[in-house]
C-alpha positions as CSV (number, residue, x, y, z in Angstrom):
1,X,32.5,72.3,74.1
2,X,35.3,72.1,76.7
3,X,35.9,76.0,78.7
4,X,37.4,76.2,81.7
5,X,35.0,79.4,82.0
6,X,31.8,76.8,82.3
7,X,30.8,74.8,84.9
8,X,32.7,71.0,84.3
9,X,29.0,69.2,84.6
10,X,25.3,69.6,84.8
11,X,23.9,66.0,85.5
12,X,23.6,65.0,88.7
13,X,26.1,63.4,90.5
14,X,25.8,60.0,91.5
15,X,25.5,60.9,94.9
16,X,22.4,63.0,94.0
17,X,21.5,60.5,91.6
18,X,21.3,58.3,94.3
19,X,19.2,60.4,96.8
20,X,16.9,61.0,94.0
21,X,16.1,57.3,93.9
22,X,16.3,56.9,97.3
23,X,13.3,59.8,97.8
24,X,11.4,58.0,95.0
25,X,11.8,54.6,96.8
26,X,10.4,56.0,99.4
27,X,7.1,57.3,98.5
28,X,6.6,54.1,97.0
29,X,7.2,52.4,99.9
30,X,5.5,53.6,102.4
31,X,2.2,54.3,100.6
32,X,0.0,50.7,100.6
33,X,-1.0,49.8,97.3
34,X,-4.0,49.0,98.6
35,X,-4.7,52.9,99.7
36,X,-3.7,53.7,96.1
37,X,-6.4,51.3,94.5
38,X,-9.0,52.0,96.6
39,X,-8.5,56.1,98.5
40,X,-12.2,56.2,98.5
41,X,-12.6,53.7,102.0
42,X,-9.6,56.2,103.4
43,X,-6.7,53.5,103.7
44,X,-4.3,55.8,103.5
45,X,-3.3,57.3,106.7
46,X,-2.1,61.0,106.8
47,X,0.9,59.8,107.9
48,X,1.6,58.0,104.6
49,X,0.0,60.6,102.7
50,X,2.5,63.4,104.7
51,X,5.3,61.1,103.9
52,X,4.3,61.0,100.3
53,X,4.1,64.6,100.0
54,X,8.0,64.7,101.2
55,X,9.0,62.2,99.3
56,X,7.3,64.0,96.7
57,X,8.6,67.3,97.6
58,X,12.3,65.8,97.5
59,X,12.1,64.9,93.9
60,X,10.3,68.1,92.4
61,X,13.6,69.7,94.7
62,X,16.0,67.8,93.3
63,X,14.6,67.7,89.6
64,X,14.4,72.1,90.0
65,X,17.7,72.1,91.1
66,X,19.0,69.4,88.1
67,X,17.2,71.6,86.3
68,X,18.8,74.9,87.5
69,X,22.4,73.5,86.3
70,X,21.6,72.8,83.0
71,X,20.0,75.9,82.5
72,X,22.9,78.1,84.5
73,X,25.0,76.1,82.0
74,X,23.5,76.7,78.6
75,X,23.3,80.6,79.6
76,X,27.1,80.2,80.4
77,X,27.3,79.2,77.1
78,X,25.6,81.5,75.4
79,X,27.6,84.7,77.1
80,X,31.2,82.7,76.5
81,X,29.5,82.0,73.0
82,X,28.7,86.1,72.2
83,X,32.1,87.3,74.1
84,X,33.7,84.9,71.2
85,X,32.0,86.0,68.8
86,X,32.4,89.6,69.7
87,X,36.4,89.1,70.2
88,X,36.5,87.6,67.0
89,X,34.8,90.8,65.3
90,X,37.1,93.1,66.6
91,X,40.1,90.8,65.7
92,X,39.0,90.6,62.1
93,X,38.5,94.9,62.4
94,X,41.8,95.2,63.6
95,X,42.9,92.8,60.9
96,X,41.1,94.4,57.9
97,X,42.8,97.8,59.1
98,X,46.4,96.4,59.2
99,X,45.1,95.2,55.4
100,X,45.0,98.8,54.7
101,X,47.6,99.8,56.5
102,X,49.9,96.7,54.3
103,X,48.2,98.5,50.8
104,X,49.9,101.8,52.4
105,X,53.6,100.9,52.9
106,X,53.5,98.9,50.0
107,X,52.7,102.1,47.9
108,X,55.7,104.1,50.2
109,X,58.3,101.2,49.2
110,X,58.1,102.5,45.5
111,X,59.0,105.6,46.4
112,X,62.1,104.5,49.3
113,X,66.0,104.4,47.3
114,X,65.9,101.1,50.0
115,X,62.9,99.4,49.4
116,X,64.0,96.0,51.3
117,X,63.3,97.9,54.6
118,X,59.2,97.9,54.0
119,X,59.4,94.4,52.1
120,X,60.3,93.4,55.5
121,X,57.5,95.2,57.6
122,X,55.0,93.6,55.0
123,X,56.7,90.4,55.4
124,X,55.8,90.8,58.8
125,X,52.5,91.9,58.9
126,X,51.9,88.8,56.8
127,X,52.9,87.1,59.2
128,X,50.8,87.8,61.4
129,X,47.8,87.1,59.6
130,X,49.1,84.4,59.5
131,X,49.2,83.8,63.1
132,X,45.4,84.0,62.9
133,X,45.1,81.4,60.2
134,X,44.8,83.9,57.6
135,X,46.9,84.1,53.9
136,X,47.5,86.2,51.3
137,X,45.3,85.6,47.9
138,X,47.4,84.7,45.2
139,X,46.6,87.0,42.4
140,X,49.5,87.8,39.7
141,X,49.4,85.0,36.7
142,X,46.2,83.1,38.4
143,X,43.0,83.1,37.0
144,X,40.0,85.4,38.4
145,X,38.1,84.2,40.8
146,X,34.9,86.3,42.2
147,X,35.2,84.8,45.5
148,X,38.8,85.9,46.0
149,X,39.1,88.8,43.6
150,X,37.8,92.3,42.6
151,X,38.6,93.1,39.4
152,X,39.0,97.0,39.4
153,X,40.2,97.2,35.9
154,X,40.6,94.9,32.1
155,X,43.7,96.0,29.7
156,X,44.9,94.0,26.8
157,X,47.6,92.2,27.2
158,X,49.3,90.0,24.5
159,X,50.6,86.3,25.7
160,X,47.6,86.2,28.7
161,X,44.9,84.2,28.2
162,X,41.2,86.7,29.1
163,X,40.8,87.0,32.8
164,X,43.7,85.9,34.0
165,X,45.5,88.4,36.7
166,X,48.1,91.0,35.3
167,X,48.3,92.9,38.4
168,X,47.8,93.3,41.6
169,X,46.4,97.0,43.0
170,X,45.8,95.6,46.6
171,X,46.2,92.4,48.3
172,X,43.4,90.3,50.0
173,X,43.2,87.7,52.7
174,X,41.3,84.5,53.6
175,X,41.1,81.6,55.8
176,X,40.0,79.0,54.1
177,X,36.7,80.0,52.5
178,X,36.4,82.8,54.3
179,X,37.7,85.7,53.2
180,X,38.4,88.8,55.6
181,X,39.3,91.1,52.2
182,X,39.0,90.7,48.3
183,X,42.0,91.0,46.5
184,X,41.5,94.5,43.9
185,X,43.7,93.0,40.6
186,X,43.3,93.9,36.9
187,X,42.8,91.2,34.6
188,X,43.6,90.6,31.0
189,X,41.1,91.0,28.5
């Protein structure tokens, strides 16, 4: 996941890479084997053994502070992951109110001697659902579909074969699969 709000790596770089190995390289070169096989007869002089406990110290350093990264990084991941999630909630609130808010002046256009005037304003407000990836459910002449649809009412209707839409009461809206508000139709029976 690229996001500029993260930090661009974790790993260490290859100059710590290197110091790492350098540090390691150390210990193991200045402590004899021979103290390592056989500590009981004291080969190993303390300054060896002090020189093994900084080489020593230098790795467990650099390992807690690899180690600090990558865990800085997965909890900068997790907030930019939540603040996502929470902006995407409130879009798809704001969203599902506008869907009401569409329902609404599509009941005033009835009633307007002009009616193009609100056509336009829904026009426009489904356009921008559609700047967030979201369309209108077709309903009218399609057959019912529980995913998409609600039916709120069945009349008999010559010429319409049984459960396909008649009309539509309210409009709904998905992305894809997801759908942000189930079209309310009436189907033929």
């Amino acid at each position: 996941m690229n996001n500029p709000l993260l930090p661009a790596k974790v790993f260490p770089s290859p100059r710590e890479t290197e110091a790492l190995a350098h540090a390691v390289d150390r210990c193991v070169r200045e402590v004899p084997v021979a103290s390592l096989v056989n500590s009981g007869r004291a080969m190993v002089k303390v300054v060896n053994r002090r020189a093994l406990l900084a080489g020593m110290l230098e790795v467990v350093d650099a390992f807690l502070a690899h180690r600090g990264r990558v865990i800085e990084h997965e909890l900068a991941e997790k907030v930019v992951s939540r603040e996502h999630a929470a902006r995407e909630d409130g879009q798809l609130r704001v969203l599902a109110s506008l869907a009401d808010l569409c329902d609404t002046v599509e009941a005033v256009i009835t009633d307007l001697p002009d009616p193009a005037a609100g056509r336009a304003v829904t026009r426009r407000m489904e356009r921008l659902f559609g700047t967030y990836g979201f369309e209108r459910i077709k309903t009218v002449g399609s057959e019912f579909d529980p995913r998409y649809h609600e039916a709120v009412e069945s009349e008999p209707v010559t010429g319409r074969g049984r459960g396909e839409i008649t009309r539509e009461v309210s409009a709904g809206f998905r992305r894809g699969d997801f759908v942000l508000r189930l079209a309310r139709v009436i189907v033929a029976e």
